[in-house]
C-alpha positions in Angstrom: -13.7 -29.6 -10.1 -11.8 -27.8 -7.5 -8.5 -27.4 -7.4 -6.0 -29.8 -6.3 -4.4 -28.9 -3.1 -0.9 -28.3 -4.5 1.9 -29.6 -1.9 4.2 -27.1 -0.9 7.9 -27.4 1.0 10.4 -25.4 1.8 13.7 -26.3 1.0 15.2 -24.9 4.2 14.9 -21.1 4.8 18.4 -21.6 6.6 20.4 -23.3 4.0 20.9 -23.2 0.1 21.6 -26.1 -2.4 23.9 -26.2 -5.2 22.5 -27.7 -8.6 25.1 -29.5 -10.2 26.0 -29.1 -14.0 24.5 -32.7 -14.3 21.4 -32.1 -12.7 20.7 -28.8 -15.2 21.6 -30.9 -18.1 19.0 -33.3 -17.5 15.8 -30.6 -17.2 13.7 -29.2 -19.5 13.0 -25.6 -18.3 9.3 -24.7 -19.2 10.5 -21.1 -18.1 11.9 -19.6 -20.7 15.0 -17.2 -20.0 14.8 -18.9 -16.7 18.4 -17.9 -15.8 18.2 -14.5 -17.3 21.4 -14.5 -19.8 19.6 -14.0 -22.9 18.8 -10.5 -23.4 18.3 -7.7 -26.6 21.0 -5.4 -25.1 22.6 -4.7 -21.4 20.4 -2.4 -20.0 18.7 -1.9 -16.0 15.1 -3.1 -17.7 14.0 -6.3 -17.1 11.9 -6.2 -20.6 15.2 -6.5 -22.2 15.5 -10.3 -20.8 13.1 -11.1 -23.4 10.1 -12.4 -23.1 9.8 -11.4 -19.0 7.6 -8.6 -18.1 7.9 -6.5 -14.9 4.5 -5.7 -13.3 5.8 -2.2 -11.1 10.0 -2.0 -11.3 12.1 -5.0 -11.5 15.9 -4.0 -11.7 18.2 -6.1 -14.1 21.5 -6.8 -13.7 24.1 -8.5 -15.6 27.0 -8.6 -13.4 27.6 -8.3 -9.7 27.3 -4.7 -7.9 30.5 -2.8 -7.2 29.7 -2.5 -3.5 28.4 -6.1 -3.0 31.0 -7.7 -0.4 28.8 -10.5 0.4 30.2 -14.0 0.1 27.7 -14.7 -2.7 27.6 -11.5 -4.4 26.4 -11.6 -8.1 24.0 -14.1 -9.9 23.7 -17.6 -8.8 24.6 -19.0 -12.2 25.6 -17.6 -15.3 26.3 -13.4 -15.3 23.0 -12.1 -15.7 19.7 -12.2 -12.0 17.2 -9.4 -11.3 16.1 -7.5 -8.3 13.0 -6.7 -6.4 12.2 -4.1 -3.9 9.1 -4.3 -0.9 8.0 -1.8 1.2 5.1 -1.3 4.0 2.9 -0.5 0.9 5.1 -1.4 -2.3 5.8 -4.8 -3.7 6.9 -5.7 -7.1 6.0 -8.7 -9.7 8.0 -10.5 -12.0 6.0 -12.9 -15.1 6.5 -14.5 -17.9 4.7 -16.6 -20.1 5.4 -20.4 -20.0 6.8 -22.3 -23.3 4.0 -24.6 -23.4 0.6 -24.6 -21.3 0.3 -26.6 -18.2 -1.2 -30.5 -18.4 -4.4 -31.2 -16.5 -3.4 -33.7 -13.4 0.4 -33.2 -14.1 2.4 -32.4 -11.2 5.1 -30.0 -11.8 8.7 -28.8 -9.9 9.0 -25.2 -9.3 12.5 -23.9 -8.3 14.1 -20.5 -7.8 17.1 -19.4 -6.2 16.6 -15.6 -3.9 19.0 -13.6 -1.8 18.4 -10.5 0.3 20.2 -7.7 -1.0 23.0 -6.7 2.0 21.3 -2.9 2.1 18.0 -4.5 3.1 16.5 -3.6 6.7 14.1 -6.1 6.8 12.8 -9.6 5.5 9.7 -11.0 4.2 8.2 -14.5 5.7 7.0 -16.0 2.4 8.0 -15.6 -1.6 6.2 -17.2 -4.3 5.0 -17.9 -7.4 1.7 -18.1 -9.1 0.1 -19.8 -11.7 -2.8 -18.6 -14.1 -4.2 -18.8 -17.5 -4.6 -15.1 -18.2 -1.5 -14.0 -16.0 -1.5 -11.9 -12.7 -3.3 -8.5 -12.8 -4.2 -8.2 -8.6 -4.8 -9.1 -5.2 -8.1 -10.5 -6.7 -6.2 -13.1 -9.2 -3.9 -15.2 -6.1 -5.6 -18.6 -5.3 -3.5 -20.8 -3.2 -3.9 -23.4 -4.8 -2.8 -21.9 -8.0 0.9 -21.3 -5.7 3.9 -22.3 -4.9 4.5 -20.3 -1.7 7.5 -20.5 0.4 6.4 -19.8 4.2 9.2 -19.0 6.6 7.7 -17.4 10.3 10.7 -17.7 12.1 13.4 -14.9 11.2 12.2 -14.7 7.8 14.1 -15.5 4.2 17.3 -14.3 5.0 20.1 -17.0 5.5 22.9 -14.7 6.1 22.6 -12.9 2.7 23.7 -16.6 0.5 21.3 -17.8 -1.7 18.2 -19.6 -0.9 16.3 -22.7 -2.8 12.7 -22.1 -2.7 11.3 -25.2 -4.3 7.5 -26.9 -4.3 5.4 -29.1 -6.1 2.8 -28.1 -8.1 -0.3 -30.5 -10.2 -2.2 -28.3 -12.7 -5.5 -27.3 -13.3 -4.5 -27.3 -16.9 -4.5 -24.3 -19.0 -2.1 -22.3 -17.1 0.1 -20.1 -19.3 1.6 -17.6 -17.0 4.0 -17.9 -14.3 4.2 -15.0 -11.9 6.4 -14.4 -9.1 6.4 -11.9 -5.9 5.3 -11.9 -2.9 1.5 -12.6 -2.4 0.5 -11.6 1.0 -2.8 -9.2 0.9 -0.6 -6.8 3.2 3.1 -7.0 2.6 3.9 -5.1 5.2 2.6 -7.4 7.7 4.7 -9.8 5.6 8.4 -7.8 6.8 10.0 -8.4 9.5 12.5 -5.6 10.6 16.1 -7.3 11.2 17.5 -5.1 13.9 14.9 -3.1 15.6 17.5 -0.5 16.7 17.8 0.4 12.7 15.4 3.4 12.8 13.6 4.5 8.6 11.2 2.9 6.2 11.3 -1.2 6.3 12.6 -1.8 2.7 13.2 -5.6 1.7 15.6 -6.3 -1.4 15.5 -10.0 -3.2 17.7 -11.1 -5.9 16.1 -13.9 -8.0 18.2 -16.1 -10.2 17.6 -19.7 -12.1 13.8 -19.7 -12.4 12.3 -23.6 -13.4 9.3 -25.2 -14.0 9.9 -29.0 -14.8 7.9 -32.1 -15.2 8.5 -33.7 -11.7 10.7 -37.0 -12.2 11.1 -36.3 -15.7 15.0 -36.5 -17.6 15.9 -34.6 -20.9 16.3 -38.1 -22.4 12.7 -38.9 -22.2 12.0 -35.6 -23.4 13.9 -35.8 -26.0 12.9 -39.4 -27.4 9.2 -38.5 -27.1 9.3 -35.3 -28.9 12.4 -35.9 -31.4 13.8 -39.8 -31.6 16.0 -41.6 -30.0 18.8 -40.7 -32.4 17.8 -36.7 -32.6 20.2 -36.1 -35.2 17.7 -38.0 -37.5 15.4 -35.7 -37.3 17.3 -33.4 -39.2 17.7 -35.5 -42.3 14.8 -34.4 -44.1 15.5 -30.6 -43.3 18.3 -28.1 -44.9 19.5 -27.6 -41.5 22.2 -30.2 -41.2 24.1 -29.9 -38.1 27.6 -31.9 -37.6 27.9 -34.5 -35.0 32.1 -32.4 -34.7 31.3 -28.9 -34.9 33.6 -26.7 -33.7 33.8 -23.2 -32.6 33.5 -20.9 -35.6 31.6 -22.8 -38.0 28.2 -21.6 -39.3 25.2 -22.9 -40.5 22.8 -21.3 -42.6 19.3 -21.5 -42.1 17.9 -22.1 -45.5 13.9 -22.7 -44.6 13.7 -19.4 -43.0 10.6 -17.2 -44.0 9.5 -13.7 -43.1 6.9 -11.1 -44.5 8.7 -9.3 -47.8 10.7 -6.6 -46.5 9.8 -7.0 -42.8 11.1 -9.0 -40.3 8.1 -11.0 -38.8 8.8 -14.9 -39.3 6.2 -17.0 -41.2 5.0 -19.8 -40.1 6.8 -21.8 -42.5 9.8 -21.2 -40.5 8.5 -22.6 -37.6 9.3 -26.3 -38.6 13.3 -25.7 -39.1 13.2 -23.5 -36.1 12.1 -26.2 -34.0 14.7 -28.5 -35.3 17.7 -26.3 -34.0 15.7 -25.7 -31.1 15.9 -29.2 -30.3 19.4 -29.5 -31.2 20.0 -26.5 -28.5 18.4 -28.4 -26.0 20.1 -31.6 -26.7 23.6 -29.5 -26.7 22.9 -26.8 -23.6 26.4 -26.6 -22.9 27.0 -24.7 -27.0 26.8 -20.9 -27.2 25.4 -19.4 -30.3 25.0 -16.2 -32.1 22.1 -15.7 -34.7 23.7 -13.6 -37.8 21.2 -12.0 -39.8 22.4 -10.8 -43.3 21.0 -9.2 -46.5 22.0 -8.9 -50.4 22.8 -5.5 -51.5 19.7 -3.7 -53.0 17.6 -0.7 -51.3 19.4 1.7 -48.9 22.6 0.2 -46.9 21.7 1.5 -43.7 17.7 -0.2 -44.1 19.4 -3.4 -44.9 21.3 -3.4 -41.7 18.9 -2.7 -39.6 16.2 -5.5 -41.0 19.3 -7.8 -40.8 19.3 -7.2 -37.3 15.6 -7.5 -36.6 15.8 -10.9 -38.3 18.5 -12.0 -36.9 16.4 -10.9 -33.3 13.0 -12.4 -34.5 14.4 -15.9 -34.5 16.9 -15.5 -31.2 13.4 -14.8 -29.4 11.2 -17.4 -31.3 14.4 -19.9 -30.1 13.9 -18.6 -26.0 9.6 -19.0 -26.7 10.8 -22.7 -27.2 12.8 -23.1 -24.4 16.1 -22.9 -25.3 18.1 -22.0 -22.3 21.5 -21.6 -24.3 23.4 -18.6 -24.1 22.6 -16.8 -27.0 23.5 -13.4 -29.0 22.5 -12.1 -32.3 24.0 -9.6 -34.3 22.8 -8.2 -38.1 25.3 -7.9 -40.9 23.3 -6.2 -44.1 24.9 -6.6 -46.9 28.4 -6.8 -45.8 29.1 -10.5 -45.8 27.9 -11.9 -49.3 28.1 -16.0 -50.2 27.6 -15.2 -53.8 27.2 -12.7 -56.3 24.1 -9.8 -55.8 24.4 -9.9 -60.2 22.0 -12.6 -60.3 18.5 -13.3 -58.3 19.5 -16.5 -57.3 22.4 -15.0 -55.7 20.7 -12.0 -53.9 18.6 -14.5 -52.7 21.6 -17.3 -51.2 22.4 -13.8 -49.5 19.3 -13.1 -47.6 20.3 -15.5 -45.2 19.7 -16.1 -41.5 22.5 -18.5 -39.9 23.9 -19.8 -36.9 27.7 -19.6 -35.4 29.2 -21.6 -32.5 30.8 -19.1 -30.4 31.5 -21.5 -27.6 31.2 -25.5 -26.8 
């Protein structure tokens, strides 16, 4: 069957909308990393806001530019937003694979939040996103009805430099695992529109893009949560060695005891996947806690190769938790051998060492 004819709006090229703390609590983000703070290290690449993937140059950013004196300088939430650049015959893509395929005949909420860099000499008309099942690889691959495509003729996205809501509605095909965004014209730069024509050089458009979300239109957190966990999620974790306190405070850990990777690597085994899910389900119940994932190891082989698998670990399951969904800030940091729990004399206490666990760093 053809496509659906997806409806599309635009939440006011002229104005932008605040999200409330309420209103985020009560989505699930099927964009993972959708605002951006999670990431291996600070660095300018975009790759390092795991798991998005630049197609050309996306800049990265994690906190606002020195010479930004605009009166929303910086990201729209959190610390961390990225940047694309357009030119006459240049634009740049941004994708990432969703957390869980797109439903046949469900109708979706995209929402982003852009702003036109200040050093920017021109504007585009439209921004957008696209959806496909084997993700975005040219002109050939853009369907409108696979967009959400935010159309402004007159004066272009600009809104004096604040950020800007794009927003539409979307009902899947089904099958759609990648979510793209960029601008989609076949020529961008009949896309640009110069913003003072007495500005003489190249047209360049600049966007930052913050807050990327994909959600089940009308759909709360709480039915989310009841239909994939219970009503009472802590339940779910009775059966499970990850036990989580209803009053946990800042500084406690919790060690993840049904954690499994290949011998001496750091790939996870699918026999982790089960606890995994459990405290990515606590996360979501609990966006506003902070984490850090502590990787540690006992004391046998070289100290220096034990630090570094301790780490990898340690990063495996911070970017299994993001796959998931989990929008929480998160860090993760490998200790080797330094921290033991028990003795490295006896197998069964090299092996109560080997440990992957999480701390509260903030609540």
């Amino acid at each position: 069957m053809k496509h659906f004819q997806l409806l599309i709006y635009l939440v006011l090229c002229f104005a932008s909308s605040a999200q409330t703390s309420a209103d985020q609590k009560s989505e699930k983000n099927l964009v993972p990393n959708g605002n951006f703070e999670n990431y291996r290290r600070k660095s300018g690449d975009v790759r390092k806001a795991v798991p998005w993937r630049p197609i050309e140059t996306i800049d990265y950013y994690q906190a606002p530019l020195k010479n930004d004196t605009t009166a929303e300088k910086g990201a729209y939430s959190g610390a961390c937003y990225t940047g694309f650049r357009f030119r006459k015959k240049y634009k740049e893509f941004l994708q990432v694979k969703l957390v869980e395929p797109l439903h046949r005949g469900t109708i979706y909420e995209f929402k982003m939040q852009v702003r036109l860099a200040f050093w920017s000499n021109a504007v585009l008309r439209s921004f957008g996103v696209l959806f496909t099942k084997g993700g975005f690889r040219g002109q050939y691959d853009v369907f409108k009805p696979n967009m959400v495509d935010t159309v402004c003729e007159r004066g272009g996205l600009i809104n004096d430099y604040r950020w800007i809501t794009l927003s539409g509605f979307y009902k899947a095909d089904g099958g759609e695992k990648y979510l793209t965004i960029g601008n989609f014209s076949p020529k961008i730069r009949k896309d640009m529109v110069r913003i003072d024509i007495s500005r003489l050089g190249p047209k360049e458009s600049y966007y930052f893009v913050d807050d990327v979300r994909l959600l089940k239109a009308a759909q709360l957190e709480e039915k989310i949560a009841v239909e994939r966990v219970g009503p009472n999620y802590m339940d779910y974790f009775n059966d499970s060695a990850l036990v989580v306190k209803e009053n946990i405070t800042v500084g406690e850990k919790v060690v993840l005891n049904n954690i499994f990777f290949v011998n001496g690597r750091y790939y996870l085994l699918t026999e982790s996947f089960t606890e995994l899910n459990k405290l990515a389900a606590y996360l979501m119940q609990n966006p506003g806690i902070h984490i850090q994932i502590n990787g540690h190891s006992d004391n046998g082989g070289l100290r220096y190769k034990n630090q570094k698998i301790s780490e990898l670990r340690a990063r495996e399951v911070f970017e299994y938790l993001i796959k998931r969904g989990v929008q929480n800030k998160m860090y993760y940091k490998g200790y080797g051998s330094n921290l033991p729990i028990a003795s490295n004399d006896t197998e069964e206490g090299r092996s109560k060492n080997r440990r992957v666990e999480f701390e509260i760093i903030q609540k």
